[in-house]
N, C-alpha and C positions, 0 to 999 in steps of 0.2 A: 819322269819328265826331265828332259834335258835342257840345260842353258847354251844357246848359240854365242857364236861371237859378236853376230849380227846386234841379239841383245844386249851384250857388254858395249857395244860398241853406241848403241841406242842411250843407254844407262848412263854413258861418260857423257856423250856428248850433249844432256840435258844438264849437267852442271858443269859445263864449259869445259871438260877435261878430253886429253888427248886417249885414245886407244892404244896405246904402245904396244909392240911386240912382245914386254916382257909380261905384261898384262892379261895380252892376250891367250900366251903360251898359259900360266900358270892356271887358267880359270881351264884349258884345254888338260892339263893334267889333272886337275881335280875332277873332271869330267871322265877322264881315261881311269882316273884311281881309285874313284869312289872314296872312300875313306881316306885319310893319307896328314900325314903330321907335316908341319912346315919342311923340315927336313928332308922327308918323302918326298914333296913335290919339286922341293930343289934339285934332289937326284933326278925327276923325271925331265925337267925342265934344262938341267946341265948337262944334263945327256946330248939333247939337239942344239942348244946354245950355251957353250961354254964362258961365254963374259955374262952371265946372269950370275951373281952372286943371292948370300941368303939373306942380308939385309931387302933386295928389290925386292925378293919371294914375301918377307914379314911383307911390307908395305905396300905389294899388291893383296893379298890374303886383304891387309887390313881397308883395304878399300873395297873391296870385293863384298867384304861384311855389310858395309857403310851403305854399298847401295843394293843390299837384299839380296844377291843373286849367289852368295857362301854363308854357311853356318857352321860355328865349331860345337866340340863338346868337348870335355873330360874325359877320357877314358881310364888315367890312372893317373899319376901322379906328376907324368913327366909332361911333354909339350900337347899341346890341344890339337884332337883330329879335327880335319875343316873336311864338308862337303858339299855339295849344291843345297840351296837354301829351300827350295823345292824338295828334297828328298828327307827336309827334317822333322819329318812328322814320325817318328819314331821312339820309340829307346833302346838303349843298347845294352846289352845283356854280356856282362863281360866275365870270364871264366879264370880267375886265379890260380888255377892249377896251367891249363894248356897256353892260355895266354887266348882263345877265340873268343871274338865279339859276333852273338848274334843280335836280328835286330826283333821288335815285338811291337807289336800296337801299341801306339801312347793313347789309347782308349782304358786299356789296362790300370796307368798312372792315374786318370782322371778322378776317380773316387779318392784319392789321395789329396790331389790338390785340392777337390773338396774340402774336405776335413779341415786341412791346412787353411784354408781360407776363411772357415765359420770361425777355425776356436784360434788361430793368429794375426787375421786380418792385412794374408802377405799373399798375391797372386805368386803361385809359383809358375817357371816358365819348361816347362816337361820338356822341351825340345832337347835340354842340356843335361837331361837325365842320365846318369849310366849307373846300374845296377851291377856291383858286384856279386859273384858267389862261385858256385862249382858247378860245369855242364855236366849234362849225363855221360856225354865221354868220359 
């Protein structure tokens, strides 16, 4: 499922906010990158508009969060992947050797957060899941 502009643009303007170009562009790379680290989409977004810096880039991501239409995760240690908030019904399956992330049912994870939630009494939220280990490559 994809997010339009049309929606961001829907999204802002029910809590009084402008649609900005730089807004627009970022939510437009995370659409083109699927995955992609703050950093990533700065590159993709400085490519076409050079006066976007990475500060605008955090503080559209972080409103993008805000109004449901981006989700990050963890992938390793370093800055958190963002992708459409729609496409985060997954987990990611991340490979310490090659460095590739594949994605799996978070149907998978479910029996887990079961568990989790009888004998801790803590909802966990499986969207931000990444599993590490070794792919069969």
């Amino acid at each position: 499922m994809s997010v339009s502009v049309e929606a961001l643009d829907a999204a802002l303007r029910e809590r009084g906010l402008r649609a900005t170009p730089q807004r627009r562009q970022v939510l437009t790379a995370i659409v083109s990158l699927g995955h992609a680290t703050p950093e990533q989409i700065h590159g993709h977004v400085h490519a076409r508009n050079p006066s976007v810096n990475l500060s605008t880039v955090y503080r559209a991501l972080e409103l993008l969060e805000e109004l449901g239409l981006v989700s990050h995760t963890h992938l390793d240690h370093g800055a958190p992947t963002y992708h459409l908030a729609a496409h985060a019904r997954h987990l990611h399956l991340v490979c310490r050797h090659c460095g590739s992330v594949t994605e799996a049912e978070l149907s998978i994870a479910r029996p887990l957060a079961a568990v989790i939630a009888e004998r801790h009494r803590f909802t966990a939220d499986l969207t931000h899941l990444s599993v590490h280990g070794v792919c069969a490559e």
